[in-house]
BALOBA-1460 file (C-alpha; in Angstrom, 3 decimals):
// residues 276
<rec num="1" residu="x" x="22.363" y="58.111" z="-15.282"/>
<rec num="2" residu="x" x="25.261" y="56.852" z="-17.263"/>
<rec num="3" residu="x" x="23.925" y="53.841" z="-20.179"/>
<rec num="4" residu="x" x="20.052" y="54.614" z="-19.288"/>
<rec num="5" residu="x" x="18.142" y="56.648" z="-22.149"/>
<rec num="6" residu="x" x="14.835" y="56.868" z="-20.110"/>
<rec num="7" residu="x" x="13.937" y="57.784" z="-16.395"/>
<rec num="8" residu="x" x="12.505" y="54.595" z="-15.077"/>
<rec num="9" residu="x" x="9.092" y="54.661" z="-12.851"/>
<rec num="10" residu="x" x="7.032" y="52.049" z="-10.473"/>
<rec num="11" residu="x" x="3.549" y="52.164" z="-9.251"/>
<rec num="12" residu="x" x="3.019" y="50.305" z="-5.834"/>
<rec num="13" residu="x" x="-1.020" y="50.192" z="-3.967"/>
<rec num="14" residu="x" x="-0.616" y="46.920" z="-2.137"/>
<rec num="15" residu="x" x="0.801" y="45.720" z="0.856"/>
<rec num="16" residu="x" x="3.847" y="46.748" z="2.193"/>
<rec num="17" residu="x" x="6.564" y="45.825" z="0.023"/>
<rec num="18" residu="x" x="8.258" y="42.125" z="-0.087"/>
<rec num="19" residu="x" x="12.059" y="41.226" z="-0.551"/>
<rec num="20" residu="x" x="11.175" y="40.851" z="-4.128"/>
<rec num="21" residu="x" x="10.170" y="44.195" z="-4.777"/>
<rec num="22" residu="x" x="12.514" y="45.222" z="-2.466"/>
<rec num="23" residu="x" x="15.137" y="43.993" z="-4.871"/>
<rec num="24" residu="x" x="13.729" y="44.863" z="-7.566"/>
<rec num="25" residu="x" x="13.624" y="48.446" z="-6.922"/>
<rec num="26" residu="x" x="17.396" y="48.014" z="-5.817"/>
<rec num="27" residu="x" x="18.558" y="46.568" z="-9.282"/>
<rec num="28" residu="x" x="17.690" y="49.833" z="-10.880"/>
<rec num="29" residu="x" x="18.778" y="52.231" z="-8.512"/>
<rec num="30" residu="x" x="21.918" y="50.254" z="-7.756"/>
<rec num="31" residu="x" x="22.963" y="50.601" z="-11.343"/>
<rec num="32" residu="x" x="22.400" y="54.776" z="-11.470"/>
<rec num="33" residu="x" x="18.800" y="54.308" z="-12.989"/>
<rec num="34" residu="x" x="17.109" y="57.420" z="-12.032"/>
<rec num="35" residu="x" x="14.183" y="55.543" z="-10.378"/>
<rec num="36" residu="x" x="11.236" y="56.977" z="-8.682"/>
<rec num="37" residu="x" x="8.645" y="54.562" z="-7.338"/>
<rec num="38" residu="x" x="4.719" y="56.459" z="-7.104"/>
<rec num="39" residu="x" x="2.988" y="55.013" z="-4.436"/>
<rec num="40" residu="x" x="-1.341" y="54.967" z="-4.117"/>
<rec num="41" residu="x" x="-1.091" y="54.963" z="-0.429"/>
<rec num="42" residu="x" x="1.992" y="55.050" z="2.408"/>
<rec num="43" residu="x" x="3.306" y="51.523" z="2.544"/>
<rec num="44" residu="x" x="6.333" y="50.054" z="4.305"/>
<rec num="45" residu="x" x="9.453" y="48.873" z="3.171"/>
<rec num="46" residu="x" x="10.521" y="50.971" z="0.860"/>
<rec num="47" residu="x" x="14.442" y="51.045" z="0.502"/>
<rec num="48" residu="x" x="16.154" y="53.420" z="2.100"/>
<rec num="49" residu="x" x="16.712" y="56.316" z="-0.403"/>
<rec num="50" residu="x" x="13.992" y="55.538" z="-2.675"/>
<rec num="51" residu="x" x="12.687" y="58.836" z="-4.518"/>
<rec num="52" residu="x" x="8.693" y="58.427" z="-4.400"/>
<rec num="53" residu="x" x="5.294" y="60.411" z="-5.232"/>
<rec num="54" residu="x" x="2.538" y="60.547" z="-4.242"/>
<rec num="55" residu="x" x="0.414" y="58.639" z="-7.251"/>
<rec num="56" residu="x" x="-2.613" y="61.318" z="-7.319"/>
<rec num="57" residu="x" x="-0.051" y="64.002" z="-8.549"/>
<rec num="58" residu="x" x="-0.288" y="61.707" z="-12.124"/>
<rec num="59" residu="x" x="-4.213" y="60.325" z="-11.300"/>
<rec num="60" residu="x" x="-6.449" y="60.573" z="-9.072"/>
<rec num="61" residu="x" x="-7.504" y="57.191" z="-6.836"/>
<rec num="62" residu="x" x="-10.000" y="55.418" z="-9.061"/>
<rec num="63" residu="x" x="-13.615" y="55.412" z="-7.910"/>
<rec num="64" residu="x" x="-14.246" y="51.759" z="-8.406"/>
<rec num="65" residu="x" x="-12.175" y="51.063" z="-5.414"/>
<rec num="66" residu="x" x="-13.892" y="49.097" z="-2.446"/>
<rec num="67" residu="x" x="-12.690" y="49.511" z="0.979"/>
<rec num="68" residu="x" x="-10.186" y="46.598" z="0.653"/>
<rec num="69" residu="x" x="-9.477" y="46.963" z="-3.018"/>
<rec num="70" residu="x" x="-9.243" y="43.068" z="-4.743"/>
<rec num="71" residu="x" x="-6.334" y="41.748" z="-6.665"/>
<rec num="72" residu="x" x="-8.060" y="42.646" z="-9.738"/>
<rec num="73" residu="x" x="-8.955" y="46.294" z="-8.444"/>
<rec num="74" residu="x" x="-5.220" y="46.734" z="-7.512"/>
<rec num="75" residu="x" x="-4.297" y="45.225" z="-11.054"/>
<rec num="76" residu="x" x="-6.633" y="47.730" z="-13.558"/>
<rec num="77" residu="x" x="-5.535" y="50.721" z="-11.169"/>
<rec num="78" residu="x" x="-1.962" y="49.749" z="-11.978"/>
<rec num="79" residu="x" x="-3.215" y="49.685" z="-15.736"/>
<rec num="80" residu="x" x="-4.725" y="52.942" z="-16.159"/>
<rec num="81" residu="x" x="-1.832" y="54.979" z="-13.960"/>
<rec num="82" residu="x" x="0.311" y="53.411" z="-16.057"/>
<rec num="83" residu="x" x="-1.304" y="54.763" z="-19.604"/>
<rec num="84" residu="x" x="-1.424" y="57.772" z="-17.641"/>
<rec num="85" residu="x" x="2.229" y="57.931" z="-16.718"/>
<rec num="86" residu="x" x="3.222" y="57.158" z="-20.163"/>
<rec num="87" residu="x" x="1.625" y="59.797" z="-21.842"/>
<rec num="88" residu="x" x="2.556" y="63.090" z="-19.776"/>
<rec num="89" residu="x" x="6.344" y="61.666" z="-19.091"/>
<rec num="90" residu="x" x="9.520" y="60.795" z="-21.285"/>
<rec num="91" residu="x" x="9.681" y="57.470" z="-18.932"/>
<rec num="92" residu="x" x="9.952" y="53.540" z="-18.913"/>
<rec num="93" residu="x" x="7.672" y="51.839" z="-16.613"/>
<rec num="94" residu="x" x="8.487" y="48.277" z="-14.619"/>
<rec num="95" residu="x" x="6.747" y="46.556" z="-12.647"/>
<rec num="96" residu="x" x="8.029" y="45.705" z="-9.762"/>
<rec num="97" residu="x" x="8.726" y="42.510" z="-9.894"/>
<rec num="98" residu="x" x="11.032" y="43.118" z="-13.759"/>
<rec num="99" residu="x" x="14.094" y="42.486" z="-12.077"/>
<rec num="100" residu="x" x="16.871" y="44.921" z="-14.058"/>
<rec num="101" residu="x" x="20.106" y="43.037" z="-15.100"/>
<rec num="102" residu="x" x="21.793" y="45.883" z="-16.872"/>
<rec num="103" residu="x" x="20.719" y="49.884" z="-18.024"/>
<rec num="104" residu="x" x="17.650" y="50.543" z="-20.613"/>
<rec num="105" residu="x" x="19.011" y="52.060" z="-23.583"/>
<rec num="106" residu="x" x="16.555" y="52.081" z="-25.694"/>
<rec num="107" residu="x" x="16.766" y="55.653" z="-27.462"/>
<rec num="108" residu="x" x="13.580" y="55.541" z="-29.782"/>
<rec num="109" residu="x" x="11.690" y="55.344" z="-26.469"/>
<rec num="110" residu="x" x="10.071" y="51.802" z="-27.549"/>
<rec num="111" residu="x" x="10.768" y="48.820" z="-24.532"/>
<rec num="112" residu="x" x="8.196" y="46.072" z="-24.578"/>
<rec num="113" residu="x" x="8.960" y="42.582" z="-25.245"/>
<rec num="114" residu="x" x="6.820" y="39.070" z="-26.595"/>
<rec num="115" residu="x" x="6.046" y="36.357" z="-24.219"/>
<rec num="116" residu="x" x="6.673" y="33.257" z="-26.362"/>
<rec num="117" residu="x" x="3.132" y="32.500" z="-27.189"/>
<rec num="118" residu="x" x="2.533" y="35.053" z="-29.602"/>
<rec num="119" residu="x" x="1.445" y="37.974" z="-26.769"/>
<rec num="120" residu="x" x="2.934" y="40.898" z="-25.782"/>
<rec num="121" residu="x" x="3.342" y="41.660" z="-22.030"/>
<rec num="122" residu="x" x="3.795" y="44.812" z="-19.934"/>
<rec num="123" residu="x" x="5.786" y="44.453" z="-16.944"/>
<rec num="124" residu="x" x="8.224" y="46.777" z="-18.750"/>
<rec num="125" residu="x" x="6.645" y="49.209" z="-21.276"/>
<rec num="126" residu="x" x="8.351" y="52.203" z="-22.899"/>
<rec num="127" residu="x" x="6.549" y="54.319" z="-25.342"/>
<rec num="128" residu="x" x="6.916" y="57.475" z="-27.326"/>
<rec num="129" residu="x" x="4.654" y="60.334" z="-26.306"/>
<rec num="130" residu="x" x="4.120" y="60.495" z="-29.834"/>
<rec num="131" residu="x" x="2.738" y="57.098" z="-29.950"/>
<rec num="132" residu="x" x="-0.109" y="56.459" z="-32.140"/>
<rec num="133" residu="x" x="-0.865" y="53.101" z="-29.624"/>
<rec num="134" residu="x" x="-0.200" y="55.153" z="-26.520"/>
<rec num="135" residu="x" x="-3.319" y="57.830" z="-27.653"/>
<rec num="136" residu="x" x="-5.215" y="55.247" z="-28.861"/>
<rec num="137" residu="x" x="-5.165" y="53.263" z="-25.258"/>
<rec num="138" residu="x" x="-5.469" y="56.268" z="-23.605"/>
<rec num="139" residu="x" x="-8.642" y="57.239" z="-25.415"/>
<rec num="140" residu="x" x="-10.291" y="54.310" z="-24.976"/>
<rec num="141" residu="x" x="-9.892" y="53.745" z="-21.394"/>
<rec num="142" residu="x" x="-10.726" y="57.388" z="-20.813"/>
<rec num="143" residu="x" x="-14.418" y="56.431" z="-22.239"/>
<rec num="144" residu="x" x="-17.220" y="55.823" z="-19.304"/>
<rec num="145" residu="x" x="-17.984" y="52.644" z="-20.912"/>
<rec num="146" residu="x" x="-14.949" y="50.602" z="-22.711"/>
<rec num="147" residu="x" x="-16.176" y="48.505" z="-25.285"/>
<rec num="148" residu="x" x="-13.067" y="47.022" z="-26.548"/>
<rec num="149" residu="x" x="-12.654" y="45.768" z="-30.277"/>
<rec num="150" residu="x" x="-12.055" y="42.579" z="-29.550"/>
<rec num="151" residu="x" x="-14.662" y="41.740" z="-27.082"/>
<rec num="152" residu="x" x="-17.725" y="39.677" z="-28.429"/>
<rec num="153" residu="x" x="-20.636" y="42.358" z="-29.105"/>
<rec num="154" residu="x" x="-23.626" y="40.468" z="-28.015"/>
<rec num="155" residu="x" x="-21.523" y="40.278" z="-24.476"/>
<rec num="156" residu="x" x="-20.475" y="44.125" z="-24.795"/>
<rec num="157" residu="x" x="-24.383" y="44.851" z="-25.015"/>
<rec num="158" residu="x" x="-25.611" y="42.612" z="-22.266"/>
<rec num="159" residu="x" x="-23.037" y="44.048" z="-19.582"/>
<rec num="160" residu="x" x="-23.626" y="47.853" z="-21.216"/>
<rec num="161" residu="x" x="-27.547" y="47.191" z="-20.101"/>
<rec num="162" residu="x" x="-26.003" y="45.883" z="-17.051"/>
<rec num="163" residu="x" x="-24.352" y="48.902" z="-16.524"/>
<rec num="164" residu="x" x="-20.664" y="46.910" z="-16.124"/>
<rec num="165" residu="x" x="-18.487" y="48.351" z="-19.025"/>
<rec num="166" residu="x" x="-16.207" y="50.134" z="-16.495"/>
<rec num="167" residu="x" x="-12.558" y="49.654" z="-16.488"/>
<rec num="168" residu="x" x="-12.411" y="46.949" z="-13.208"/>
<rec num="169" residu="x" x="-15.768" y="45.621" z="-14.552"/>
<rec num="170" residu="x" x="-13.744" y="44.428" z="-18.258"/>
<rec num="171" residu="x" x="-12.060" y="40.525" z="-17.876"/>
<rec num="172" residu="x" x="-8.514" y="40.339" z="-16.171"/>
<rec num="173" residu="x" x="-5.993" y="41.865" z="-18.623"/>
<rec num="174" residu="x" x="-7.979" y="43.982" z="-20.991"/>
<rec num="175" residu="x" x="-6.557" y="46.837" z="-19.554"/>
<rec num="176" residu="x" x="-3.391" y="46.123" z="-19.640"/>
<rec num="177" residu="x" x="-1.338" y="43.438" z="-21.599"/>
<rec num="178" residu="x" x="-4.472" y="42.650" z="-23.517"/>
<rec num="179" residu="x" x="-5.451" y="46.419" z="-24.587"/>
<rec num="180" residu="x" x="-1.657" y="46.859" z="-25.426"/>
<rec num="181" residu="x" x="-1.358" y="44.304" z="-27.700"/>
<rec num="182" residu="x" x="-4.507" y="45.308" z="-29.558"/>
<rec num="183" residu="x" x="-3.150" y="48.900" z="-29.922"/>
<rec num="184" residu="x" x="0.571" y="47.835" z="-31.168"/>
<rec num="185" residu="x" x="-1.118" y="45.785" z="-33.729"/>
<rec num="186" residu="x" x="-3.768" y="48.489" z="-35.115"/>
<rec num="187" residu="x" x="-1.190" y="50.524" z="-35.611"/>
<rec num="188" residu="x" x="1.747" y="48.673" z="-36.751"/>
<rec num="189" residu="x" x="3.964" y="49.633" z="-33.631"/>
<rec num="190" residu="x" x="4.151" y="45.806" z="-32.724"/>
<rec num="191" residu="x" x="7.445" y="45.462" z="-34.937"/>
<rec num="192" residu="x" x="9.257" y="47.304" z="-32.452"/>
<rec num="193" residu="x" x="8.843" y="44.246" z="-29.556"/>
<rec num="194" residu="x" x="11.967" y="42.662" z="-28.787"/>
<rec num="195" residu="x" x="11.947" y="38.549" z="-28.485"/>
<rec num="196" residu="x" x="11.043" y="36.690" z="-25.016"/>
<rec num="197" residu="x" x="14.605" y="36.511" z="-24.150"/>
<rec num="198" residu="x" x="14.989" y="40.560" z="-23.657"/>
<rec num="199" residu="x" x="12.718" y="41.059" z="-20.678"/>
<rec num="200" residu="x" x="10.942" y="37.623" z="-20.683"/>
<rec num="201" residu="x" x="13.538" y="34.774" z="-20.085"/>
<rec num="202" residu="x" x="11.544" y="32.973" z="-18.083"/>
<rec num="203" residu="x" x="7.287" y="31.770" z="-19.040"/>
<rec num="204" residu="x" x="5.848" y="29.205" z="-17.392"/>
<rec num="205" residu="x" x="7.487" y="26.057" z="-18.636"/>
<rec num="206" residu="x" x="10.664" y="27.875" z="-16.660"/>
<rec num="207" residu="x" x="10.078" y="30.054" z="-13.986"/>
<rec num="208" residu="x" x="11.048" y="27.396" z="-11.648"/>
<rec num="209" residu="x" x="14.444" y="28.255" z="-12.474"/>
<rec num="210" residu="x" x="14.225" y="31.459" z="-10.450"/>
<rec num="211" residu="x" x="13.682" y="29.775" z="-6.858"/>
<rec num="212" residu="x" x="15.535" y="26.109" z="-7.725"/>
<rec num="213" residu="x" x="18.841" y="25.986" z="-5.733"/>
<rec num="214" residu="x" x="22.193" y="26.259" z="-7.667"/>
<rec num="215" residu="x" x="20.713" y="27.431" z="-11.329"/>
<rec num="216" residu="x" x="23.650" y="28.977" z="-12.698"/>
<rec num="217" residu="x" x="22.381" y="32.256" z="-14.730"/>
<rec num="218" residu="x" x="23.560" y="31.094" z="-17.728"/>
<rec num="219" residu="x" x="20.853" y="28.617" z="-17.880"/>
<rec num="220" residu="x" x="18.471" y="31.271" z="-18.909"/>
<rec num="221" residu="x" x="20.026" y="34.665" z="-19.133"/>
<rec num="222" residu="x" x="21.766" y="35.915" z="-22.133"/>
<rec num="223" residu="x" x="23.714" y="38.387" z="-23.348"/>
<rec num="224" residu="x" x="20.838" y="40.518" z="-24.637"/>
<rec num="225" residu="x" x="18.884" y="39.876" z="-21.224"/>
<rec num="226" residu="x" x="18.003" y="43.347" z="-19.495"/>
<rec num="227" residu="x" x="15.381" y="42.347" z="-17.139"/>
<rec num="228" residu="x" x="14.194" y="39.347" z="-15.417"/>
<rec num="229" residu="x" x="10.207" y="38.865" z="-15.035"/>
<rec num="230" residu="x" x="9.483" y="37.350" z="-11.797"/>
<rec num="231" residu="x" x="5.638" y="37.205" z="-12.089"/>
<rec num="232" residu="x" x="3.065" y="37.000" z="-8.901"/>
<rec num="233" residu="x" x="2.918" y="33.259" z="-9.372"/>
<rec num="234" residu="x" x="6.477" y="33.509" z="-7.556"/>
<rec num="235" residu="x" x="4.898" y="34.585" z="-4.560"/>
<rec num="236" residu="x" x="2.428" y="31.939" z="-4.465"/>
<rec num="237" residu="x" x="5.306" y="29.596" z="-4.661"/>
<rec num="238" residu="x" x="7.369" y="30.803" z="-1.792"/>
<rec num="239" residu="x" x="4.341" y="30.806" z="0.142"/>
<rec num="240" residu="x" x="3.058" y="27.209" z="-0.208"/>
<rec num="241" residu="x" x="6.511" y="25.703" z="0.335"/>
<rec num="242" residu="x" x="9.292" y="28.265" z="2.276"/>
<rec num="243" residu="x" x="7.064" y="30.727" z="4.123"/>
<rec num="244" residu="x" x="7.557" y="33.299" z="1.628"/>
<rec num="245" residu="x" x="11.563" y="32.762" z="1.842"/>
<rec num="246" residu="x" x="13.344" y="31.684" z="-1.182"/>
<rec num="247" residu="x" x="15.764" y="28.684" z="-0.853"/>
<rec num="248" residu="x" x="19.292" y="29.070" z="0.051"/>
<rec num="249" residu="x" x="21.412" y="28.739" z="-3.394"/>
<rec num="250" residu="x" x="18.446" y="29.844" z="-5.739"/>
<rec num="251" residu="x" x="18.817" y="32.834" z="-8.032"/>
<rec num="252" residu="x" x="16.025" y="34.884" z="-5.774"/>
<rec num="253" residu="x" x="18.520" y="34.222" z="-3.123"/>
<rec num="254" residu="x" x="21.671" y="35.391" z="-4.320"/>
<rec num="255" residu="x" x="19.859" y="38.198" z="-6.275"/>
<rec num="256" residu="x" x="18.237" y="39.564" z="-2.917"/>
<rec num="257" residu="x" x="21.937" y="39.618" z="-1.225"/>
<rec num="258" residu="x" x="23.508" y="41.055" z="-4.188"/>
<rec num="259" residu="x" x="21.265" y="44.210" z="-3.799"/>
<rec num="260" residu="x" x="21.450" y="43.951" z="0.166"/>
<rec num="261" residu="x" x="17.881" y="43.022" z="0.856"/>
<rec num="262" residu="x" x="17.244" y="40.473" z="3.683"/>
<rec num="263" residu="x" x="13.897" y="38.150" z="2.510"/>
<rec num="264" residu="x" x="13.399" y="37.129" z="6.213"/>
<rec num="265" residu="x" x="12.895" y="40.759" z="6.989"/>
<rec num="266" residu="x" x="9.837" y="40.903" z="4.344"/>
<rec num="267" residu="x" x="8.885" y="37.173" z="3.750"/>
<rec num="268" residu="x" x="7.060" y="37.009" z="-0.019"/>
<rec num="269" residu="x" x="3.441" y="36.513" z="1.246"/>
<rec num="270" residu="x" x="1.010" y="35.445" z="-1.869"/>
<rec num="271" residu="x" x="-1.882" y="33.001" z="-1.777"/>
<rec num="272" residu="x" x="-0.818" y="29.538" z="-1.083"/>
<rec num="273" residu="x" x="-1.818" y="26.988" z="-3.902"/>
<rec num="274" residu="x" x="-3.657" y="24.049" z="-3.172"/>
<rec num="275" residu="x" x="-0.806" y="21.215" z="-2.293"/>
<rec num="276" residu="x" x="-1.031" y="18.034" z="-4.477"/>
């Protein structure tokens, strides 16, 4: 696992897996990452030679689940395996869609970056067992009802009466990029995030560059650039306009053939934005 200081480790409960995932999980194990991918339930296209697990052997399947578990339900389950993960493993996490550009070596364990805006985001999160943020998340979320700091009390007591202070019941985020940047400021651990260009090169105002034809890299990758964030709004994108494919020249293109990953086999299926 030459020029990686940390195991690296996905969590997948969705669909069966798109070319961008697909790719994704190829750019670390193409570059000797030692990768496993810890799945909620059997899904389909995985790459060939892909360690997984089975996700209960780190949590159990979350209660709050409904028969066909929502977006959101997918998203806070990915949350809380995630604090999970962290805390009884010596391992980075990525989403799957934080494409890897080169090895994490990141020996004091800490691998989270800013988003531009002032936030700090999770897609790739590496934190020290030891981590005074990493027990306090865990310890909150581990409560039956989760009345986070920086909620608004009168709310917190209205949905505690309600009996809606669950983990999937809290607002999109507070379980995850939310809660983390709460913790990393509390306890002064928020010095360690590196700047947008390490794992976030491209927010909003740019993430067109990823499926525009003939972007050269250099446009917005640099030489401190480990991983690119391709965010679910992506998907939405190929959807609405290339049935899931991404155009011929773009950087998702020429990414997915230099890991050997065929999009038409496993269009990018999101839901399609309204057309204007």
């Amino acid at each position: 696992m030459s020029g990686w200081s940390h195991p690296v480790a996905g969590f997948w409960a969705g669909e069966d897996l798109s070319f961008i995932e697909q790719m994704v999980i190829r750019s670390y194990l193409d570059q000797g990452c030692d990768f496993t991918l810890y799945l909620g339930h059997p899904v389909g296209g995985v790459p060939e030679g892909t360690p997984t697990r089975d996700a209960a052997e780190i949590m159990p399947t979350p209660d709050f689940l409904s028969p066909e578990p929502t977006r959101k339900q997918l998203a806070v389950w990915s949350d809380l395996f995630r604090l999970r993960l962290l805390t009884e493993q010596r391992v980075i996490w990525a989403d799957l869609d934080a494409f890897c550009l080169r090895p994490y070596d990141l020996p004091d364990g800490y691998a989270f970056g800013e988003n531009g805006s002032g936030g700090i985001l999770s897609g790739v999160l590496g934190l020290p067992q030891s981590s005074p943020a990493l027990r306090w998340m865990a310890d909150l979320v581990a409560q039956d009802e989760i009345a986070a700091p920086w909620a608004d009390p009168v709310w917190v007591e209205r949905r505690r009466q309600q009996g809606r202070l669950g983990p999937s019941d809290l607002p999109w985020g507070d379980t995850g990029p939310r809660l983390l940047a709460h913790a990393l400021r509390l306890t002064g651990e928020d010095h360690h995030a590196m700047p947008p260009q390490v794992f976030y090169p491209l927010l909003p105002a740019t993430i067109a560059h990823l499926w525009r034809p003939l972007v050269p890299d250099e446009v917005f990758i640099r030489p401190e650039t480990l991983s690119v964030h391709i965010f679910g709004y992506t998907k939405r994108i190929l959807t609405t306009y290339w049935r899931g494919l991404p155009p011929n020249g773009s950087w998702l293109a020429r990414m997915a053939a230099r890991h050997g990953v065929d999009p038409a086999a496993a269009p990018a299926i999101g839901l399609p934005l309204e057309k204007r």
